[in-house]
C-alpha positions in Angstrom: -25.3 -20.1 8.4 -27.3 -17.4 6.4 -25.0 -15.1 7.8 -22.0 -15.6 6.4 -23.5 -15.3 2.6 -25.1 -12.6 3.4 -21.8 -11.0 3.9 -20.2 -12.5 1.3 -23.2 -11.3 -0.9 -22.8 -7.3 -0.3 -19.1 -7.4 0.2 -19.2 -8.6 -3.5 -21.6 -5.9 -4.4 -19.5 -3.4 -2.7 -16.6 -4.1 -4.2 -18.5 -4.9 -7.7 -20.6 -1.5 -7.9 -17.8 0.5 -6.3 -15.5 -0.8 -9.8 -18.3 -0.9 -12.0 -18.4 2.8 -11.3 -15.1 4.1 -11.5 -14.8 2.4 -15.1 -18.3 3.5 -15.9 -17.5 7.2 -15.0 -14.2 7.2 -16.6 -15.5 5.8 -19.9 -18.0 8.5 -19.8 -15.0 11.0 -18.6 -12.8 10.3 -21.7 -15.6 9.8 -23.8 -16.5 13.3 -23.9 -12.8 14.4 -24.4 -12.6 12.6 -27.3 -15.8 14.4 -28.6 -14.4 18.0 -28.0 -11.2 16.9 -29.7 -9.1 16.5 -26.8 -5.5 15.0 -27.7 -5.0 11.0 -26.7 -2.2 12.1 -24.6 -4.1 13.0 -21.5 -5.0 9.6 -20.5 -1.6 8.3 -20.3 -0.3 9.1 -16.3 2.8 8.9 -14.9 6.3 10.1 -15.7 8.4 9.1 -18.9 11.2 8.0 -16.9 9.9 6.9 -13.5 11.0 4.1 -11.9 9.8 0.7 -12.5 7.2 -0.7 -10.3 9.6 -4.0 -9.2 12.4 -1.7 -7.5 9.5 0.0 -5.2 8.0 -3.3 -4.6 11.6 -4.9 -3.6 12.9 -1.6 -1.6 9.8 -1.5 0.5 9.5 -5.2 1.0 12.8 -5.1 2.2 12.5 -2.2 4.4 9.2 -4.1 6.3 10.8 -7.4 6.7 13.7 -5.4 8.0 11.7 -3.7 10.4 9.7 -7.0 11.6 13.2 -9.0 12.1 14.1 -5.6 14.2 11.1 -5.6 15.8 11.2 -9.2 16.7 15.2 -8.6 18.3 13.8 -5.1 20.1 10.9 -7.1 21.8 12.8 -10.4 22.9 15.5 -7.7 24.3 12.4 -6.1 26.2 10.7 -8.8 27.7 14.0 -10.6 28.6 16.3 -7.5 30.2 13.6 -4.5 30.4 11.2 -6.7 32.5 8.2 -6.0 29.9 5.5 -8.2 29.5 5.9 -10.3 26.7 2.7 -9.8 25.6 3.4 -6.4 24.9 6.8 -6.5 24.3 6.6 -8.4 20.8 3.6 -7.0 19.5 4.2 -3.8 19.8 7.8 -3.6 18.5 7.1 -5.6 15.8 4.5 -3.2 14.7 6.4 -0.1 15.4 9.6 -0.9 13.5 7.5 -2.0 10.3 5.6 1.0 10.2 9.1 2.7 10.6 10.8 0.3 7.7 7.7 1.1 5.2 7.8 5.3 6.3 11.5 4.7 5.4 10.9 3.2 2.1 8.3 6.0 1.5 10.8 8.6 1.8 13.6 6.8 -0.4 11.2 5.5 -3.3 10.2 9.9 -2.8 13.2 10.7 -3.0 14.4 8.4 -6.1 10.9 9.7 -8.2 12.3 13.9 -7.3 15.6 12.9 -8.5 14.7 11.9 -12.3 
């Protein structure tokens, strides 16, 4: 039983000092920018016309539960005609065609950002 805290205790100081960090040291980062006079721009990233964050999200959603419906077809098509264990059959095309579907999306959502 003391276990499981104990777990729960430093995965919540991991993920705790691992953030406090990052906004500690970019504080600290921007804080001296400002000092030498640095212009405000700087800290803004990303492009002025890039495309927004919902049509990635949807594209590559998509594309993964494209690839696990495929996946699903490919392994029932294995383990019924290719005389694979079913076992292996499912599992493994399932996992083979959503890695695929999400490389896919990858490339298009790449592909979309080059072109504007």
């Amino acid at each position: 039983m003391g276990g499981e805290i104990i777990v729960f205790v430093c995965l919540f100081s991991v993920v705790f000092g691992i953030a406090y960090l990052y906004f500690s040291t970019r504080n600290k980062e921007r804080m001296a920018l400002i000092e030498k006079g640095a212009d405000a721009s700087i800290f803004v990233k990303g492009k002025l016309h890039a495309q927004p964050i919902w049509k990635t999200l949807i594209l590559n959603l998509a594309l993964l539960l494209m690839g696990i419906g495929a996946g699903v077809m490919i392994g029932g098509i294995l383990a019924q005609m290719g005389g694979v264990d079913d076992d292996i059959a499912m599992p493994g095309s399932i996992f083979l065609l959503a890695g695929t579907g999400l490389l896919i999306g990858f490339f298009i959502t790449k592909k979309m950002d080059e072109k504007d």
